[in-house]
N, C-alpha and C positions, 0 to 999 in steps of 0.2 A: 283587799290590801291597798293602803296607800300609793297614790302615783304621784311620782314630782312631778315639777311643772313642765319638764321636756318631756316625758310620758303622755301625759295629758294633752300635751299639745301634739304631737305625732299620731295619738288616737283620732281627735277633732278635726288632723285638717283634711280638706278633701278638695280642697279646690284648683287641684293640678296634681303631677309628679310629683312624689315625694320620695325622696333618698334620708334611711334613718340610719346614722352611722351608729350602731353600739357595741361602745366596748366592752371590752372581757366581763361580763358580772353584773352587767347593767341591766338585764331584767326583757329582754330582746323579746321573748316570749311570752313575755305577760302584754307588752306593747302591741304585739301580733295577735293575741287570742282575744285581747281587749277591744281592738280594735273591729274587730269579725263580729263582736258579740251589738260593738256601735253601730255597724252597718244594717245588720238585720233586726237587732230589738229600738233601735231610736232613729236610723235613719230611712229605713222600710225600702230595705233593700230585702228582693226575693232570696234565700238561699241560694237558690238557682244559678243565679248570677253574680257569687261571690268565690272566687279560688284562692287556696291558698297553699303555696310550691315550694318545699323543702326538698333534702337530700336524703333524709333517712325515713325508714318507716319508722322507725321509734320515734324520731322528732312529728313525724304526720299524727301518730299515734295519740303523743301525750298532746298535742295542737286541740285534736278531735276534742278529746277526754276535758280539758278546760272549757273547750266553747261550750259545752255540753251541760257542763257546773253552770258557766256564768249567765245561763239563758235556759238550766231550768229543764233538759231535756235536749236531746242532740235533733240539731235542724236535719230536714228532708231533704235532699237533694246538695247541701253545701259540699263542695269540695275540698278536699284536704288532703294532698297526696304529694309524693315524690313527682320528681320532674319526669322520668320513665313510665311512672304508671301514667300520669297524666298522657303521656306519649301515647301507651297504649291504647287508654280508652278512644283517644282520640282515630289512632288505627284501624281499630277493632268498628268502628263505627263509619268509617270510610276507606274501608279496606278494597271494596269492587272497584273504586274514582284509582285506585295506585296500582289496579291490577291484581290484588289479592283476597283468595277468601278469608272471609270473618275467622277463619281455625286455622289459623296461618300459626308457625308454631315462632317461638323465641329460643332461639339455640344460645347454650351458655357459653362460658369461655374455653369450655373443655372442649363438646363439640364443635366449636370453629377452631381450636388448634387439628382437630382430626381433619378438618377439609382443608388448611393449609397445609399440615402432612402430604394428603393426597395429593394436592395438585400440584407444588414443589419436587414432589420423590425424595422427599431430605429425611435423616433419622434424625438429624441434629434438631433436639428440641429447642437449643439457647436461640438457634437462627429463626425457628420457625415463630418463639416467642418475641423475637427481635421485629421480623415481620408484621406477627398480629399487631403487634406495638405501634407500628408506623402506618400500618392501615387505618388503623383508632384515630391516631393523630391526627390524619386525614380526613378520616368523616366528621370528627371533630371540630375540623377548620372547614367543613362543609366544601373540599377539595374532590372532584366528584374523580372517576378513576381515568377519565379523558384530558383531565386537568391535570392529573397527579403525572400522566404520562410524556404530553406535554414539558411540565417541569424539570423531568426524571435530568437530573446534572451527568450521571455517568451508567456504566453500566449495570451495577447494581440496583441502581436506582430504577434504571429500565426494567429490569426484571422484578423490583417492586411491585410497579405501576401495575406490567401484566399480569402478577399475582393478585392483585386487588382487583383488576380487569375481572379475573376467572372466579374469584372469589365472589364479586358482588352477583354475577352471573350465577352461578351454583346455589348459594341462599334464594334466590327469585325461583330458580326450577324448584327448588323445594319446600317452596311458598315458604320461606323462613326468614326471619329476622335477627340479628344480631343486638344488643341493647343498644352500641351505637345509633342504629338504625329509627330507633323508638323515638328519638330527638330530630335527625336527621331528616327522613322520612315527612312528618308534619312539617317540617321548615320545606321541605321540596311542593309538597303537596300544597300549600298556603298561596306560594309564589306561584305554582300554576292555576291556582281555582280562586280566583275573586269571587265567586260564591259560596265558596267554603268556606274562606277567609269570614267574609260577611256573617257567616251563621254562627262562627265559633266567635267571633269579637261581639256577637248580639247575646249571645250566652253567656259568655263569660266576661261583665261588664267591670268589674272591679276585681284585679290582681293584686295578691299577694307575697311578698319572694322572701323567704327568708335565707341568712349565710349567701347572698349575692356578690359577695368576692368569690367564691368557690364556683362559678357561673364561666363553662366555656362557651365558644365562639356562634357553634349550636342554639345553645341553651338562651345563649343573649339575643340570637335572631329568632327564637320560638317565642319569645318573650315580647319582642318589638312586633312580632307580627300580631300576636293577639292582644294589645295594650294599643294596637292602631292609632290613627288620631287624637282619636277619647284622653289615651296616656291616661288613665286613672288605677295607677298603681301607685302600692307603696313597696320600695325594695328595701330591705334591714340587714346589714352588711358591717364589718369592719375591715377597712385595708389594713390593719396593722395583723389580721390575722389571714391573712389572705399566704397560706401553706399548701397548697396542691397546684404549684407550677407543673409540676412535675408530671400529671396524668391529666392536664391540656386545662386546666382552672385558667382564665385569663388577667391580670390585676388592669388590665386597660379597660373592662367592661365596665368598672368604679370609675377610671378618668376619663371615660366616653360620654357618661350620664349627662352630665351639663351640658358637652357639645351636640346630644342625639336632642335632649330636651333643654331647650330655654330657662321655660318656666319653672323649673325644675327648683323646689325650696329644700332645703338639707337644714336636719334636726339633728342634733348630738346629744347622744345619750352619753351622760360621763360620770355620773354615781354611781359608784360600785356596791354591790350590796353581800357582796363574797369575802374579800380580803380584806387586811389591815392595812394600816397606813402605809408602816415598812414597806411590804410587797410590793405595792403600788408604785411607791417610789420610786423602789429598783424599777419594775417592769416599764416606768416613764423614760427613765433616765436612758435605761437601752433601745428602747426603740426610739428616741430621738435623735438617733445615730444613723437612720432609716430616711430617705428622701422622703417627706410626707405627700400626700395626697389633699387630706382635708387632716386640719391641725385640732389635737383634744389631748385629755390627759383626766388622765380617770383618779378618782378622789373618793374616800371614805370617812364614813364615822365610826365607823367599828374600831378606833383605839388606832393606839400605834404597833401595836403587837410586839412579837419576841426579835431581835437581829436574826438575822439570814445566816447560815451557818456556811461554811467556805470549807473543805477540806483535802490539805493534798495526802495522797494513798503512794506507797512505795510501788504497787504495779495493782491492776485491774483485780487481781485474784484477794489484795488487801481490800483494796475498796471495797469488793463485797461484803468480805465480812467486816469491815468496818461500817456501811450499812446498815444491815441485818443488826448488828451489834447495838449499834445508836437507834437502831426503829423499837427493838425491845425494850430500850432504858425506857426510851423517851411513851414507848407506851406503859409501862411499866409506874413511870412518874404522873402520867397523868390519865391515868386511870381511864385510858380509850378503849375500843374495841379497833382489832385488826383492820376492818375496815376502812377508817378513816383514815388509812395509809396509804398513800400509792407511790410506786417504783418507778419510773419515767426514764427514758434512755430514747438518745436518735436510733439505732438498728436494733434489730431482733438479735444480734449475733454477741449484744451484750448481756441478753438474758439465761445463758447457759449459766455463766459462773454463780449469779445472783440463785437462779433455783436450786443451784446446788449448798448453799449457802442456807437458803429459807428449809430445804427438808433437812440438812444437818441439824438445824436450829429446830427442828419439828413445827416451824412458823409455816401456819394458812397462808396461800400464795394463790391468784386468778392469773392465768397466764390473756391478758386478748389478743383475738388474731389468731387462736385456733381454728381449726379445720370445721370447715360449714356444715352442718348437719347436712345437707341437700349436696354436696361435695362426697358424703362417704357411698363407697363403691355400692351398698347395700339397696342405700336411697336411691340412687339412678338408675338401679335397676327395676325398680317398679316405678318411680316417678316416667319410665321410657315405653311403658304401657300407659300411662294416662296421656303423654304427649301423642304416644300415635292415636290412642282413642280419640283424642281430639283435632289431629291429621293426620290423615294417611300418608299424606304426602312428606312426613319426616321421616328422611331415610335414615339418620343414627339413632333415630330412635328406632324405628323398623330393624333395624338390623342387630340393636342390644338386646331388643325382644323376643326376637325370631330365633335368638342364641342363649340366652338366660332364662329360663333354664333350656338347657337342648332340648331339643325339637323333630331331631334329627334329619336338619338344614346345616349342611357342611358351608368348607369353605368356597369347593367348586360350585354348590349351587349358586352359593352366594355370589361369585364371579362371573356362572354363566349368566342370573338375572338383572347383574348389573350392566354386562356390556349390551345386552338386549332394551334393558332401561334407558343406558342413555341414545343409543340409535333410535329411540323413539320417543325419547324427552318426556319422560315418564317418569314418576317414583318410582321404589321399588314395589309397595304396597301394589299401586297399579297397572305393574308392568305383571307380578305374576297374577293376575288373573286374567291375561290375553291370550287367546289363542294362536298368536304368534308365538311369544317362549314356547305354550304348550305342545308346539311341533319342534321345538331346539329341544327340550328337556325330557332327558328320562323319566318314566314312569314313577321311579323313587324317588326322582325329587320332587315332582309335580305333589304328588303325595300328602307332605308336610307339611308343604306352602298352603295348597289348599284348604287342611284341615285349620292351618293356622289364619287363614284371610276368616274363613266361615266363623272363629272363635271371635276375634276380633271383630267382627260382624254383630254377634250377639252382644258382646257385649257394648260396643256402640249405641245401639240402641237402650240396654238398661241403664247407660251413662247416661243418656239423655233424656229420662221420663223419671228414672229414682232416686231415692232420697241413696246418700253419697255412700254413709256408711256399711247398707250390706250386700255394696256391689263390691266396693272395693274389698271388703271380707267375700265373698264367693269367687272374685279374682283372685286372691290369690292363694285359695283353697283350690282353685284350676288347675293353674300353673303349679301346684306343689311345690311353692318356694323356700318352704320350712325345712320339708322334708332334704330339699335339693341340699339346702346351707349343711344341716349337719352331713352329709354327705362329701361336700367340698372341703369342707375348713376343721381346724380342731374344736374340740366341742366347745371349750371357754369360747375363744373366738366365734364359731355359730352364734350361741348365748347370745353375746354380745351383740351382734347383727341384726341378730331375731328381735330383742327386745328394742332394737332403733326403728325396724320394720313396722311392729307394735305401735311407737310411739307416733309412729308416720300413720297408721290407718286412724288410732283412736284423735287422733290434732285433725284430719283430714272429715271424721264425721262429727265431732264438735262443730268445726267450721263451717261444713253442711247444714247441720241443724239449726246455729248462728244465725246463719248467714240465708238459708233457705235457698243454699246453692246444690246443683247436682253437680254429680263429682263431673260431669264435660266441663259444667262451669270451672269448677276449680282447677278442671286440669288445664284449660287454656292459657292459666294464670300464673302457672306451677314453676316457670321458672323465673318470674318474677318474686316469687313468696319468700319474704324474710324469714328465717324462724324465731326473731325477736317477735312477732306476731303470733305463735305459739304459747310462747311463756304467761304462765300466771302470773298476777303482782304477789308472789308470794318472796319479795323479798331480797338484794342479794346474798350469798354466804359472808357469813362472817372472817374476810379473809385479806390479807394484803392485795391492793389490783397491781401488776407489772402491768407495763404498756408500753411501747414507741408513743412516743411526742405526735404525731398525725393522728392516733388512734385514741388518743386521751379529750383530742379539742373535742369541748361540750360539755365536758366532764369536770365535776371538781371534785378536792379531797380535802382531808382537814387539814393534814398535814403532807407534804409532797419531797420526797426525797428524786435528783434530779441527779444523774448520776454523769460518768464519762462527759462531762464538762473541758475538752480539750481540740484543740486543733488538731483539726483532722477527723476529728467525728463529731462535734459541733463547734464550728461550723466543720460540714461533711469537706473532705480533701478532694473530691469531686465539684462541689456548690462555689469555689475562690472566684471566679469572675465577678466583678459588680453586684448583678442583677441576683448572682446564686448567694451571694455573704449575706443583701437584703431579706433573700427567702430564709436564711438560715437564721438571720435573727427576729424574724416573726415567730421562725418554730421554738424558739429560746424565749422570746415572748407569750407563745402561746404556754409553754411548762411553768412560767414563773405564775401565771395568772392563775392553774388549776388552783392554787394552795390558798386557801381558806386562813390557818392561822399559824402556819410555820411552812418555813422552806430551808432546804438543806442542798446545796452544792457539793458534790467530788469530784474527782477529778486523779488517774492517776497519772505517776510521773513515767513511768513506764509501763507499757503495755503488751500483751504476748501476742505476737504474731506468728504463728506456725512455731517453732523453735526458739526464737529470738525473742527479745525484749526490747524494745523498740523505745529510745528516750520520747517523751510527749512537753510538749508546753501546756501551761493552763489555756481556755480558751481565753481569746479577746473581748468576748460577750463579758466576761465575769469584772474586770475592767470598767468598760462602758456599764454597771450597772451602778457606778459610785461606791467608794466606801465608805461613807457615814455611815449605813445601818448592814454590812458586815464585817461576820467575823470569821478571822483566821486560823486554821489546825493545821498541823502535819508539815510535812516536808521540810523545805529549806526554813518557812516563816510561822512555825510552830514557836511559842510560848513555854516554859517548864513552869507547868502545874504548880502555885506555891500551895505551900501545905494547909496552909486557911479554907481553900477552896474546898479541896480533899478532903478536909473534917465536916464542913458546911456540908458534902457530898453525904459524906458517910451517917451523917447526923441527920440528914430528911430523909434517907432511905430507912435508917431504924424506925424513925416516928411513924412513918407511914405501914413499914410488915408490923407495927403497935397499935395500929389502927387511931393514929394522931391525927390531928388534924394539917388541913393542906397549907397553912401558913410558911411553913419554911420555902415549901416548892419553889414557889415564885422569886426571893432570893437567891435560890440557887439555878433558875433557868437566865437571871439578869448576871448570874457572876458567871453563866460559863463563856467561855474562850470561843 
């Protein structure tokens, strides 16, 4: 594919830091794979010593999958990974230097809300989710928990501190790791081991970062560490998209660059090769309204396209279906498939009325942001035998498996082995096979544990000599977990369970075979595994995408209808300070950029709030985006339809159920209102 000359030149340079600002549409990933493929096919750099550090596995994924095209076969040893897996492997490879074994396990977000549960005594989950929140923030800011205590302003805040005190402590007894941690962790270990340091910056000689506005405090000092002196990275980033203030993203890691590096050259990437001129416009127009960082302004050739559509709704419930209503015309008119539609909104809490809307209409609808395949109750209960197979020493997982299915390990044994456990700073695993419990516990309980250490025994060792797929079939023909389901639940529901169980062993021996991993291997891994790395490329459904505006950046659509455009939920009635109106209209920025060749604003004038109907203003975003290429419907600033329009309407709808041709279309997308 063609590269302009800022492409090309972002590719070529190497002779220092390099900061690539690109914006929305500008080709960010072709600049990033291109470059990877320059380093190793013309500048005879090893694979070995080339990484390159994104946020998702899908973006690591398609990264791989180009390098791969553009050189001919996928290189040996190049890295291409999320900043967490990178963490990992990094772990898992000096795991003894930090005190921990190589099968250290990675506890999710569920299991560390159970141990801040424990160690609080609180039922309230909002607090104990308020907690893990603040703990996050903290490893984040690399605040370690002597610091955090230190800091603590009142008393709550003390009781923080010694919660992340007891917390950090509990993860270490149970050789466990938090994801925090996977960042943190290497930034600790770096800063103590200058021959660590030394081995991992002689390996990893050339860095790659991409979406580096999205880079917390962590993540910017795991980066500085291994970029050492050399500084031979290149970071590809935009601050005009720079949306995860919110979950510890930093925009000062962008205004630090120059001051951390001198030499430091900045390329702007500013041809958009997504939208129309319109869109663009707008999307310049509003975020010029945004204290810049590094000044640009994104430009196409792709025409001028259709006006922006502006609509005010008498309340949230019209807006849907005024929506819905205008998504059918409009695909209707121009002979789309569902797909290239998508629904956009700041909160999930505006996506009730809209789905209720899309199945009244019988219209395909993708909801994102549903429930994680490795989240459903099903999955964790076997995915909590491949964690212990892969440590002992993980006690939620020990203890979902010791009870999933019963065992006949109650709740007292479980009680008595765990206060025996910790008087001897033990797991559970390896608390009951001592002959200390063995003298506290009854014979019946002794029983189950043991038959259940010896199974777990056995198959430890076929984790770790067989091929994945027929252990994990003979586990859980063990446990009789089939049988247990339709026994617990109603049959549909079993069905259903059974068949995710299904879909977890047969993605689990695929990936073995793949991968020519044994299932220890992959369960070490397990709860790092996306299951966007399960999925075939077979496609996605032909259907409308809903999203939140966070969950959309990366993504474009042909067409993007942008809904609840009003004060108070964008910009959010929480985000009014300064610094939160700037975040909110990057995320207003970030919606306006998804749209390809048409974009649609609403907005109602009233909005239901529990009983009430609540008056709304338009937002100020809508404003700030100029009105030269919008246009106006509804509410106070609604137009009455002259009857020319009308007939011009009703006269390319005939020709087209006539099978006419598309000539009228276009007159009639430039006459509407």
């Amino acid at each position: 594919m063609h590269l302009n000359p800022a492409q090309r030149e972002a590719i070529r340079y190497l002779d220092g830091p390099l900061l690539v600002l690109a914006g929305a549409g500008s080709g960010k990933t072709r600049v990033i794979t291109r470059k990877i493929a320059y380093l190793i096919g013309e500048c005879g750099f090893d694979p070995v010593n080339v990484a390159a550090i994104t946020f998702t596995n899908k973006a690591a994924r398609e990264m791989r999958e180009r390098v791969g095209q553009l050189l001919g076969g996928k290189p040996a040893g190049l890295t291409v990974s999320t900043f967490h897996s990178l963490g990992l492997r990094i772990l898992r490879e000096e795991a003894r230097t930090l005190g921990y074994k190589p099968r250290f396990s990675i506890f999710d977000a569920t299991d560390c809300l159970g141990i801040l549960a424990d160690l609080s005594g609180s039922v309230d989950k909002a607090a104990i989710r308020r907690l893990q929140s603040l703990i996050s923030n903290w490893k984040n800011a690399l605040v370690s928990p002597d610091q955090a205590g230190k800091m603590a302003a009142g008393e709550i805040e003390k009781l923080a501190a010694q919660a992340y005190a007891s917390y950090a402590a509990t993860l270490r007894a149970y050789q466990a790791v938090d994801f925090d941690d996977l960042i943190v962790l290497p930034v600790e270990l770096f800063r103590a081991s200058t021959g660590t340091l030394d081995k991992w910056q002689g390996r990893l000689r050339y860095l790659l970062i991409d979406e580096y506005q999205d880079t917390n405090a962590s993540q910017y000092q795991l980066l500085k560490l291994l970029a050492g002196p050399r500084a031979a990275f290149t970071a590809v980033g935009d601050d005009d998209q720079a949306i995860y203030g919110w979950r510890g993203a930093d925009i000062e890691n962008l205004r630090g660059l120059p001051r951390d590096y001198p030499r430091l050259k900045v390329i702007k990437l500013e041809q958009n090769y997504r939208s129309t001129a319109r869109i663009l416009k707008a999307a310049n127009a509003l975020i010029a309204h945004n204290e810049k960082l590094f000044d640009k302004k994104l430009w196409s050739e792709l025409g001028q396209g259709d006006p922006i559509s502006v609509t005010a709704c008498r309340d949230n419930e019209k807006e849907a279906e005024h929506v819905v209503m205008k998504l059918q015309a409009h695909r209707f008119e121009h002979r789309a498939k569902y797909s290239d539609y998508a629904i956009l909104y700041r909160g999930n809490f505006q996506a009730r009325a809209l789905e209720q809307q899309l199945r009244d209409q019988r219209v395909p609808y993708q909801l994102s942001g549903g429930q994680s395949f490795f989240d459903k109750t099903e999955i964790k209960d076997i995915t909590a035998y491949l964690r212990l197979l892969a440590n002992g020493d993980d006690d939620p997982a020990f203890i979902r498996a010791v009870t999933t299915p019963r065992r006949g390990v109650g709740g007292a044994t479980l009680e008595a082995l765990g206060h025996y456990a910790g008087e001897r700073r033990l797991s559970l695993f390896a608390a009951a096979g001592e002959e200390g419990f063995a003298q506290r516990a009854q014979p019946r309980q002794l029983a189950p544990l043991a038959e259940f250490r010896r199974f777990i025994g056995r198959f430890g060792d076929r984790a770790a000599r067989e091929a994945a797929g027929p252990v994990i079939e003979d586990l859980l023909a063990a446990i009789g977990y089939e049988s247990w389901l339709y026994g617990e639940e109603e049959k549909q529901i079993a069905r259903t369970r059974w068949e995710n169980v299904r879909e977890l062993v047969g993605w689990l021996t695929q990936k073995g075979e793949e991968e020519k991993k044994t299932l220890l291997e992959l369960a070490q891994t397990i709860a790092l595994i996306n299951m966007l790395d399960r999925q075939e490329d077979g496609g996605q459904p032909d259907a409308v995408q809903l999203s939140t505006l966070h969950a959309a950046k990366g993504l474009e659509f042909g067409h993007v209808f942008l809904v609840g455009v009003e004060e108070g939920v964008l910009p959010h009635r929480e985000s009014l300070d300064p610094a939160g109106i700037e975040e909110e209209r990057r995320l207003m920025y970030v919606g306006i950029t998804r749209a390809r060749r048409s974009l649609h604003l609403s907005y109602a004038e009233r909005r239901k709030q529990g009983r009430e109907l609540i008056p709304r203003e338009p937002s100020r975003f809508i404003a700030e985006m100029g009105k030269d290429d919008l246009r106006f419907s509804g509410g106070k600033t609604a137009a009455v339809p002259d009857k020319t329009t009308s007939a011009a309407r009703l006269a390319a709808m005939r020709a087209m159920l006539n099978g006419g041709q598309m000539a009228d279309k276009r007159r009639m997308d430039e006459s509407e209102p």
